[in-house]
C-alpha positions as a printed NumPy array, in Angstrom:
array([[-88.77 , 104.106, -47.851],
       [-88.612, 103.084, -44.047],
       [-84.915, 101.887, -43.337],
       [-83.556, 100.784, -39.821],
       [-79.613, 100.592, -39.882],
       [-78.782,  98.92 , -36.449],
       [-75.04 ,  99.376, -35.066],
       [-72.426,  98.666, -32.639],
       [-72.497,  95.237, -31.84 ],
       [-69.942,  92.925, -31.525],
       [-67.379,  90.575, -28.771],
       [-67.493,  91.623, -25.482],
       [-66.318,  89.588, -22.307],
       [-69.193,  88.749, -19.187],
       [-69.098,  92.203, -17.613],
       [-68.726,  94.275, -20.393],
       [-71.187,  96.959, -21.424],
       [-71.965,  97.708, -25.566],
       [-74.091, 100.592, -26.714],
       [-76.466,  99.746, -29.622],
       [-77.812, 102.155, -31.792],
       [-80.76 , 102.203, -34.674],
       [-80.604, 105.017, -37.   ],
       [-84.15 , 105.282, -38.797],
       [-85.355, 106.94 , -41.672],
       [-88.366, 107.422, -44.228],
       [-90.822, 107.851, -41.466],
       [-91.691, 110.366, -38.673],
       [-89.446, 108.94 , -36.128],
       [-91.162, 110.661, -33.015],
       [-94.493, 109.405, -33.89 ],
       [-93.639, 105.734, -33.092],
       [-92.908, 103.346, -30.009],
       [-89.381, 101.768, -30.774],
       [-88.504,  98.41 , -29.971],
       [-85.226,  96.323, -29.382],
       [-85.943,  92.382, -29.498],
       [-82.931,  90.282, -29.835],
       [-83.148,  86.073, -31.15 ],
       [-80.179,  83.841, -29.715],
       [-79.54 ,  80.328, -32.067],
       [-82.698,  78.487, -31.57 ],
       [-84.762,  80.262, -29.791],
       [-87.595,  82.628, -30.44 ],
       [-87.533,  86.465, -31.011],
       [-87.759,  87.806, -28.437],
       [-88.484,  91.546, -27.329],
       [-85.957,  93.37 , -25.08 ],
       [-87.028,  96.844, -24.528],
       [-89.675,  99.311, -25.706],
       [-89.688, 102.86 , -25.599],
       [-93.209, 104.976, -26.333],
       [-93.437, 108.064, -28.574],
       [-95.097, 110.674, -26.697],
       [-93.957, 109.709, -22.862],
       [-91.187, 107.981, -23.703],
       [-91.785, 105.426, -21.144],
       [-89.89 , 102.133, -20.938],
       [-91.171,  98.72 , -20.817],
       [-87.921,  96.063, -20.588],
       [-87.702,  92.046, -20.509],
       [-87.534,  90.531, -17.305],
       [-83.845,  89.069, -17.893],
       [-82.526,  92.362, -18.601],
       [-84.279,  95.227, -15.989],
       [-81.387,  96.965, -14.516],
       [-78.607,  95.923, -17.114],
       [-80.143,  98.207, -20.09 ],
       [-81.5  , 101.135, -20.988],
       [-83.569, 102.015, -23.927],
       [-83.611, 105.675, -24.986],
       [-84.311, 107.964, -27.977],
       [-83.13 , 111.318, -29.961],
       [-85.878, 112.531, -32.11 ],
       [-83.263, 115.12 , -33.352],
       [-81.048, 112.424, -34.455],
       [-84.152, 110.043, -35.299],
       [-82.33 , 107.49 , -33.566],
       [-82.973, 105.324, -30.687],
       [-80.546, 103.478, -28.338],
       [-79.838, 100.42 , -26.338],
       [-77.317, 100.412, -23.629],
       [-76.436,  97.179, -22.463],
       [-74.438,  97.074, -19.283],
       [-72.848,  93.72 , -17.187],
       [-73.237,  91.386, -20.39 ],
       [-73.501,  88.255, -19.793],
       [-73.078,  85.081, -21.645],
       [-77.135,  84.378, -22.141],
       [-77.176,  88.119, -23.972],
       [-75.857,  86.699, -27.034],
       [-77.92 ,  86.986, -29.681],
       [-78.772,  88.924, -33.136],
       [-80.209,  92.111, -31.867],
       [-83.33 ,  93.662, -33.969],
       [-84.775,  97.143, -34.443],
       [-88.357,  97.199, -34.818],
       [-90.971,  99.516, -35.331],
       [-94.68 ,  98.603, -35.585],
       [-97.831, 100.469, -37.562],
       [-99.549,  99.394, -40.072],
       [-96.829,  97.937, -41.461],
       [-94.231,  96.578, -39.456],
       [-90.356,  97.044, -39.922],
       [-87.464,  95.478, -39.149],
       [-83.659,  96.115, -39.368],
       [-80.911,  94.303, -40.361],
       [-79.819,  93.44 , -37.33 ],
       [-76.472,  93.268, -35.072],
       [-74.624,  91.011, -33.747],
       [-73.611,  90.719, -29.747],
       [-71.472,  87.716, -28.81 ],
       [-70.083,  87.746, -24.643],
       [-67.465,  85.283, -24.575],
       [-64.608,  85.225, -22.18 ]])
């Protein structure tokens, strides 16, 4: 079955970079766009980065162009969301997603910046 195991969160201060990761399995991981979204108390999920199968070509939010960087290994069938310069408003429980005819989602991790 399709499972998306989403790692290295946790507290970082403003300024601080964290490297997510999303290790996927039970599908043909190079056949599918990738997706980080990320939903802070309260608010709506929102998504964060995209990265296509075939081009690999980025798409990111607004609030976080120049900060991260979404990128993938096929080999590894995992895909990857460096976060650099945290900031306060990037806490939030961040999602893996991948979309098809049926939609998944993982488990999610947590990033908290706090001084």
């Amino acid at each position: 079955q399709v499972q998306l195991v989403e790692s290295g969160g946790g507290l970082v201060q403003p300024g601080e970079s964290l490297t997510l990761s999303c290790e996927a399995s039970g599908f043909h991981f190079s056949a599918y766009t990738m997706s980080w979204y990320r939903q802070a108390p309260g608010k709506e999920r929102e998504l964060v980065a995209r990265i296509l199968n075939v081009s690999g070509s980025t798409t990111y939010a607004d609030s976080v162009k120049g900060r991260f960087t979404i990128s993938r290994d096929n080999a590894k069938n995992t895909v990857y969301l460096q976060m650099n310069n945290l900031q306060p408003e990037d806490t939030a429980m961040y999602y893996c997603f991948r979309p098809g005819r049926r939609d998944y989602w993982g488990q999610g991790t947590q990033v908290t910046v706090s001084s």
